[in-house]
BAMAR-122300 format. One record per residue (C-alpha): residue number from 1; y, z, x. Coordinates in steps of 0.02 Angstrom, whole numbers, plus 50000, padded with zeros to 5 digits. Example, Ala and Ser with C-alpha at 12.3 -4.5 7.8 and 13.67 -1.06 7.14 Angstrom:
2
ATOM     n       y       z       x
ATOM     1   49775   50390   50615
ATOM     2   49947   50357   50684
***
This chain:
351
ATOM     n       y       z       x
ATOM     1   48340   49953   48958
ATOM     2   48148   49882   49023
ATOM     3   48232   49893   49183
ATOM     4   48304   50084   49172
ATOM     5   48126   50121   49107
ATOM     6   48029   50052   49255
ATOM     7   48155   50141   49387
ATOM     8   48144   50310   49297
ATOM     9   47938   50290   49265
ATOM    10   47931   50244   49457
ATOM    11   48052   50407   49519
ATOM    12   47919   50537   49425
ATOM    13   47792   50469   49521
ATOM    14   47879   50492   49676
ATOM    15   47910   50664   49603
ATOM    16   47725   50684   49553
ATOM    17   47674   50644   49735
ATOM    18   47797   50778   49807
ATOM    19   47732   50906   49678
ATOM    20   47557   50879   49712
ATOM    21   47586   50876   49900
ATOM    22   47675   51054   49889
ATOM    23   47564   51126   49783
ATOM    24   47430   51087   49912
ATOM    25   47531   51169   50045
ATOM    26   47544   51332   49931
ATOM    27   47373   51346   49883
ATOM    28   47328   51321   50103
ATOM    29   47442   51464   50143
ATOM    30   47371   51577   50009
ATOM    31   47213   51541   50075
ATOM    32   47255   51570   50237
ATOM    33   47239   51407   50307
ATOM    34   47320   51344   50453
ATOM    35   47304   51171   50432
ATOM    36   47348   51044   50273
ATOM    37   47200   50916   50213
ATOM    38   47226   50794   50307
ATOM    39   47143   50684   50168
ATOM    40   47289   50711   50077
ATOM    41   47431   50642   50244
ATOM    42   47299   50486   50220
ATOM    43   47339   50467   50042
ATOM    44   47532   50496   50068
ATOM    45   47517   50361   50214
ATOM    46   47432   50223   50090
ATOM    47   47566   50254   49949
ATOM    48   47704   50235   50092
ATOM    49   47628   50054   50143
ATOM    50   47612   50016   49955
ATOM    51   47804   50065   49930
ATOM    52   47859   49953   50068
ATOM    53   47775   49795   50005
ATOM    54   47805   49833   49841
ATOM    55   47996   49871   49872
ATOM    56   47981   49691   49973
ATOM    57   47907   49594   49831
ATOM    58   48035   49650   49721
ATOM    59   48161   49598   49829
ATOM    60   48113   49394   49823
ATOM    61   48071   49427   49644
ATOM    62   48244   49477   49598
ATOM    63   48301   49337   49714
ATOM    64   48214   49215   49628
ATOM    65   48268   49268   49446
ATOM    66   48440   49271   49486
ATOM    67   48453   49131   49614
ATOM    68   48508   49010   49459
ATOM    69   48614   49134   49376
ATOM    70   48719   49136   49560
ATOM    71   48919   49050   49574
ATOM    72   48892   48844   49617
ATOM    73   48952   48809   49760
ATOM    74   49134   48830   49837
ATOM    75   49255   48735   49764
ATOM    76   49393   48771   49904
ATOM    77   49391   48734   50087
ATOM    78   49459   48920   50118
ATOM    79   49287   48943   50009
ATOM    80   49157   48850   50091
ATOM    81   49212   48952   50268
ATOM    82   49180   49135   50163
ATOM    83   49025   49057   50095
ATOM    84   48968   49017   50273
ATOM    85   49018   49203   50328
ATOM    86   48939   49267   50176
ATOM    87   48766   49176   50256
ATOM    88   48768   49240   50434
ATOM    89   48806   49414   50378
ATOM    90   48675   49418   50226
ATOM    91   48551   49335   50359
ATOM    92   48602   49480   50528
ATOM    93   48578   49624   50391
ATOM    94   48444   49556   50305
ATOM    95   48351   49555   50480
ATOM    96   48410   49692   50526
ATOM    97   48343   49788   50362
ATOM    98   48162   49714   50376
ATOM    99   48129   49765   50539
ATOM   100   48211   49940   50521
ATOM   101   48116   49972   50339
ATOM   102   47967   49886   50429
ATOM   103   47950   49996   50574
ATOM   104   47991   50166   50467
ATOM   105   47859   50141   50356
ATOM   106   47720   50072   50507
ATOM   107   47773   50233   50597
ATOM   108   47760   50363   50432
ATOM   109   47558   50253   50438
ATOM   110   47515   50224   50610
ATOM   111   47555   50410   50673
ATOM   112   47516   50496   50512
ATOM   113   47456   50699   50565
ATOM   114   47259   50693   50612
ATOM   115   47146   50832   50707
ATOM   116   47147   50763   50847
ATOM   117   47330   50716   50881
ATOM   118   47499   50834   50890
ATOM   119   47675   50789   50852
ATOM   120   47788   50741   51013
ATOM   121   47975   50811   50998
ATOM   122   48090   50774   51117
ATOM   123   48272   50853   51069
ATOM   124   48393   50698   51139
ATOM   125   48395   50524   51254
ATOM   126   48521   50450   51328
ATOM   127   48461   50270   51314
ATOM   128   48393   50284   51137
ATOM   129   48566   50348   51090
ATOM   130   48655   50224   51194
ATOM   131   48527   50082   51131
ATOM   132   48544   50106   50933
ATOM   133   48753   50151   50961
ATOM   134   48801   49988   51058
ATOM   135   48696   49854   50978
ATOM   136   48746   49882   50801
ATOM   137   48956   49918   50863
ATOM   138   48937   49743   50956
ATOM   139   48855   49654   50790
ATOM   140   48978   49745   50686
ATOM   141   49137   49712   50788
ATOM   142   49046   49509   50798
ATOM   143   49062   49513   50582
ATOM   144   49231   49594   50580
ATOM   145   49284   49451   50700
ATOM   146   49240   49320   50567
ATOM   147   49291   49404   50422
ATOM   148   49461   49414   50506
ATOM   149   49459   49253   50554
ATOM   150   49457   49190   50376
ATOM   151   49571   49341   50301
ATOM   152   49714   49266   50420
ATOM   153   49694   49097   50357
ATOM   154   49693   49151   50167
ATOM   155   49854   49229   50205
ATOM   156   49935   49123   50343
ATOM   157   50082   49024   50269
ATOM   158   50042   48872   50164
ATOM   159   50059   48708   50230
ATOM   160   50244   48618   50192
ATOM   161   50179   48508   50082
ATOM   162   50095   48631   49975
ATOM   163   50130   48666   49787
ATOM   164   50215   48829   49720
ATOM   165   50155   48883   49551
ATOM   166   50189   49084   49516
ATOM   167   50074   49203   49427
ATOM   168   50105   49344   49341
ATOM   169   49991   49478   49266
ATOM   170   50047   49578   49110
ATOM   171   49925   49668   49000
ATOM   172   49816   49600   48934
ATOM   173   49843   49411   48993
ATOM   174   49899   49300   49142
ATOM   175   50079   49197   49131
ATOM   176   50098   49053   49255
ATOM   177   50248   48945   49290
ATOM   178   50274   48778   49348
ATOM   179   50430   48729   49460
ATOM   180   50501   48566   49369
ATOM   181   50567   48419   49424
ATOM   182   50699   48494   49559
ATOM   183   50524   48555   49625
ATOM   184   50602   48749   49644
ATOM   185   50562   48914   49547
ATOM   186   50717   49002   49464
ATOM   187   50761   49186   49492
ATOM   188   50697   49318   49411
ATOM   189   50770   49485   49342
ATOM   190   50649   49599   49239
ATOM   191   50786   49672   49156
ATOM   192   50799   49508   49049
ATOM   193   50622   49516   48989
ATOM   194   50596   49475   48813
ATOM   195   50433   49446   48728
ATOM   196   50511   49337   48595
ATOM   197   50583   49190   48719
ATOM   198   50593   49273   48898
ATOM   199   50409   49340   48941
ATOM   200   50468   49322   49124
ATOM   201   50660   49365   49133
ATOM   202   50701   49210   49186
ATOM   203   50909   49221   49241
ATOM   204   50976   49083   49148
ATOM   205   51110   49079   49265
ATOM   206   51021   49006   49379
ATOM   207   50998   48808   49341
ATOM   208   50832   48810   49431
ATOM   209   50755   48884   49304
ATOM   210   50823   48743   49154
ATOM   211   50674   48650   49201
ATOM   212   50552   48770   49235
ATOM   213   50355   48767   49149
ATOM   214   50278   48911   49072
ATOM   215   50121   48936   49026
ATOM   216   50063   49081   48909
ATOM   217   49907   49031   48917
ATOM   218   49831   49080   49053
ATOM   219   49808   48898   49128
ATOM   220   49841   48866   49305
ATOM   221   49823   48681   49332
ATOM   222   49820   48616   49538
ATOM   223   49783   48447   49592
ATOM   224   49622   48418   49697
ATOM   225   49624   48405   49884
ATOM   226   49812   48457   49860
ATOM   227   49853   48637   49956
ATOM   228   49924   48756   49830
ATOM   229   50023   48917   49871
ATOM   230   50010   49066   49731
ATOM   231   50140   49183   49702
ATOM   232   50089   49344   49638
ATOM   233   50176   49475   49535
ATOM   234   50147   49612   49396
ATOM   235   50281   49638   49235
ATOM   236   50180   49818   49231
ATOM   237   50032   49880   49321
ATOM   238   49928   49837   49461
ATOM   239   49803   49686   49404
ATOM   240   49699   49576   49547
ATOM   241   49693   49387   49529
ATOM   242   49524   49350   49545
ATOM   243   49489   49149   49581
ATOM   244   49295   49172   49598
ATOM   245   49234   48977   49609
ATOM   246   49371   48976   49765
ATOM   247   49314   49152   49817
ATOM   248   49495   49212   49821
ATOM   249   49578   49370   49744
ATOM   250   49731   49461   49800
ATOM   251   49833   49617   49698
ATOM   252   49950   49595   49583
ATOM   253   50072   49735   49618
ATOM   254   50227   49779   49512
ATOM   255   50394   49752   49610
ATOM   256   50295   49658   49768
ATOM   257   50270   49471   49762
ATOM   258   50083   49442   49854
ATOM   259   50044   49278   49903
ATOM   260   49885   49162   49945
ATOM   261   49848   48976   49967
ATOM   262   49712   48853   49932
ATOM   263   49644   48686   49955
ATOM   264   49531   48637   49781
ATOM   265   49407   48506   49815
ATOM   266   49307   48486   49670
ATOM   267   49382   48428   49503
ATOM   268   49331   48528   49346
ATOM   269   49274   48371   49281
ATOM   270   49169   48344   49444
ATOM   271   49108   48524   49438
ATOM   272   49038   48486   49250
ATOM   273   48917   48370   49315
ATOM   274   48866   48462   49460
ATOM   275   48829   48628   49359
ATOM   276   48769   48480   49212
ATOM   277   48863   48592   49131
ATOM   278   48981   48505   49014
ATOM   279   49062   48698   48959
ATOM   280   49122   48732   49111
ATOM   281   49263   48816   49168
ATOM   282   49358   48873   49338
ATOM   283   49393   49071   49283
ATOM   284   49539   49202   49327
ATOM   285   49506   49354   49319
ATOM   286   49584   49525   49340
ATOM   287   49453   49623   49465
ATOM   288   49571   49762   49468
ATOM   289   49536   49893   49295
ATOM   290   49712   49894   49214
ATOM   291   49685   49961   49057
ATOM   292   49586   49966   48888
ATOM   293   49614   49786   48862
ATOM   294   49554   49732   49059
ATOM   295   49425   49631   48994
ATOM   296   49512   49498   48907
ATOM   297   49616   49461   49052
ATOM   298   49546   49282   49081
ATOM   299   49630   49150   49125
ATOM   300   49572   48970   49182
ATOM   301   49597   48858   49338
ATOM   302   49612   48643   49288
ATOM   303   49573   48557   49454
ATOM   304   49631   48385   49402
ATOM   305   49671   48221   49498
ATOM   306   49865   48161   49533
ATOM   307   49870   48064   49385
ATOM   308   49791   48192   49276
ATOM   309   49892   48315   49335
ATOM   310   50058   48227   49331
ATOM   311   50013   48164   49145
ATOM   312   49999   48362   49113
ATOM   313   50162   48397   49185
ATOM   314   50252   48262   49087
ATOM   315   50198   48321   48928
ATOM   316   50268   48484   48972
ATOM   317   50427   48528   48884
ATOM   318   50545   48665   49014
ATOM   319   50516   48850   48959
ATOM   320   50688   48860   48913
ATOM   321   50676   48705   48809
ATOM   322   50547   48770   48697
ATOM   323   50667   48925   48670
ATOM   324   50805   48822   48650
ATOM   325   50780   48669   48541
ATOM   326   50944   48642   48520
ATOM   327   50968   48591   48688
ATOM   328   50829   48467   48674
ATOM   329   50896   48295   48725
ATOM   330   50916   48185   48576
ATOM   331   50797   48044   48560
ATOM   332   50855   47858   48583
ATOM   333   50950   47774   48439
ATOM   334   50851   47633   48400
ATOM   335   50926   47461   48466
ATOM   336   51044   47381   48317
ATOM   337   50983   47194   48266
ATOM   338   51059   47070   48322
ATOM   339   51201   46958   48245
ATOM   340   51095   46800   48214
ATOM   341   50949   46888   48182
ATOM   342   51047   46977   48026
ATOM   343   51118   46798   47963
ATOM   344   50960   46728   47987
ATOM   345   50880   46886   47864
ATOM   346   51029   46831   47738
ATOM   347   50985   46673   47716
ATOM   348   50794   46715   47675
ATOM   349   50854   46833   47547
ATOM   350   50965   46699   47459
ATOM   351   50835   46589   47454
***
């Protein structure tokens, strides 16, 4: 609210200015004056310099108060390469913005209207036009480049050794499933969905899908330094999966499987004690509004090594499993004594 309060206070005296300036152009002409105070352009001139440092200052101070409040550092290799694109184009622009604001406001100061100078007009020029249309197409077409550069790597195919896990946005919450042992997804057919025991419409005729892992949770768990391929669906509308800490997202779109891959390098556990930061979490989200209930869609990325991860995956019990208990194998019969062992029992009791 402060905030809203200082922008609004600082408009109306923009608007004051303007007003005052105006009225001091009506009350020339009805005097039948030619020519404007130029006391006044001097004021207007001051207030323009005062603007620009001003505007500058509260620049770096809005840097500064949200510099902690910013996303750590990349935790992807796909990551670090969009942070690094993220720098040279924040760094051309920024340059680019100085010296632009820089020389608009010198020029409203330095040639300000005074008695003894006139405005110059000159209606066109080739090599101005040429000048301020080819340097900023060549810089632009140089930042496309990169940002192409890493959009066909995000969605080049994964590596072969890559993990599968699939994703799928309902509202108002992620599902994410695990190929199992025979390291292959089942089929699908949204016609079997069921809320009760089939949130995916798995076909149950395909044995794939026996030993398939589904979780309702939300929680997409990858090993570390181990690529990972996502595939993308909807059950309903269009949602976006949004992997922030990677810098990743791609649509969710009903009836079209999207995919991207990934290469985590930093371990939740690892990213605790970098942030110092024992609450943290990787996050999901949905950057894509897809309903009244878009803003509890947030799910959570485990980056975990091997041996955490294949721990996880072992206490796992298959999707259809946990619908199917019945189906459960039966735990081990407990080994029957031995012979001697039983005599040897008999004769203690008899004694």
């Amino acid at each position: 609210m402060s905030i809203f309060i200082i922008v609004l206070l600082t408009a109306l005296v923009f608007i004051i200015i303007y007003q005052v300036g105006k009225a001091s152009e009506h009350v020339s002409v009805l005097r039948g004056e030619d020519k404007l105070s130029y006391k006044t352009y001097n004021i207007i001139a001051w207030a323009l310099v005062l603007v620009f440092v001003g505007g500058m200052y509260g620049l770096y101070i809005c840097n500064e108060h949200f510099k902690d409040k910013m996303l750590p550092d990349a935790a992807s290799v796909t990551g670090v390469n969009y942070d690094q694109m993220f720098k040279v184009t924040l760094i051309t622009t920024g340059l680019v913005f100085f010296a632009t604001q820089a020389l608009l406001f010198w020029f409203a100061f330095r040639y300000k209207s005074t008695e003894g100078r006139k405005s110059f007009y000159f209606a066109h020029s080739n090599k101005l036009e040429l000048l301020w249309t080819t340097v900023p197409a060549i810089a632009m077409a140089i930042l496309v480049a990169f940002g192409l550069k890493n959009w066909a790597a995000q969605t080049s195919d994964a590596p072969a050794d890559a993990s599968v896990v699939e994703i799928v946005g309902k509202q108002f919450n992620w599902v994410v499933r695990y190929p199992g042992a025979d390291n292959e997804l089942g089929k699908r057919n949204y016609t079997l969905i069921n809320e009760a025991n089939n949130v995916l419409g798995l076909d149950w005729k395909d044995p794939h899908n026996m030993d398939d892992i589904i979780s309702g949770t939300g929680e997409l768990h990858v090993v570390v330094n181990k690529p990972v391929k996502l595939l993308i669906n909807s059950r309903d509308v269009i949602h976006d999966v949004g992997l922030p800490h990677f810098r990743m997202k791609m649509d969710a779109v009903p009836g079209i499987t999207t995919t991207i891959w990934f290469t985590p390098t930093i371990t939740t556990d690892s990213m605790k004690a970098i942030t110092k930061n024992p609450n943290f979490v990787y996050e999901i989200s949905c950057d894509q509004m897809c309903g009244k209930g878009h803003y509890s869609m947030r799910g959570t990325v485990i980056v975990e090594t091997p041996e955490q991860h294949k721990k996880w995956i072992e206490s796992q019990k298959s999707y259809y499993v946990e619908n199917h208990p019945e189906t459960a194998p039966a735990a081990a019969p407990t080994a029957a004594p031995k012979a001697d062992s039983v005599a040897k029992d008999k004769k203690v009791a008899l004694k």
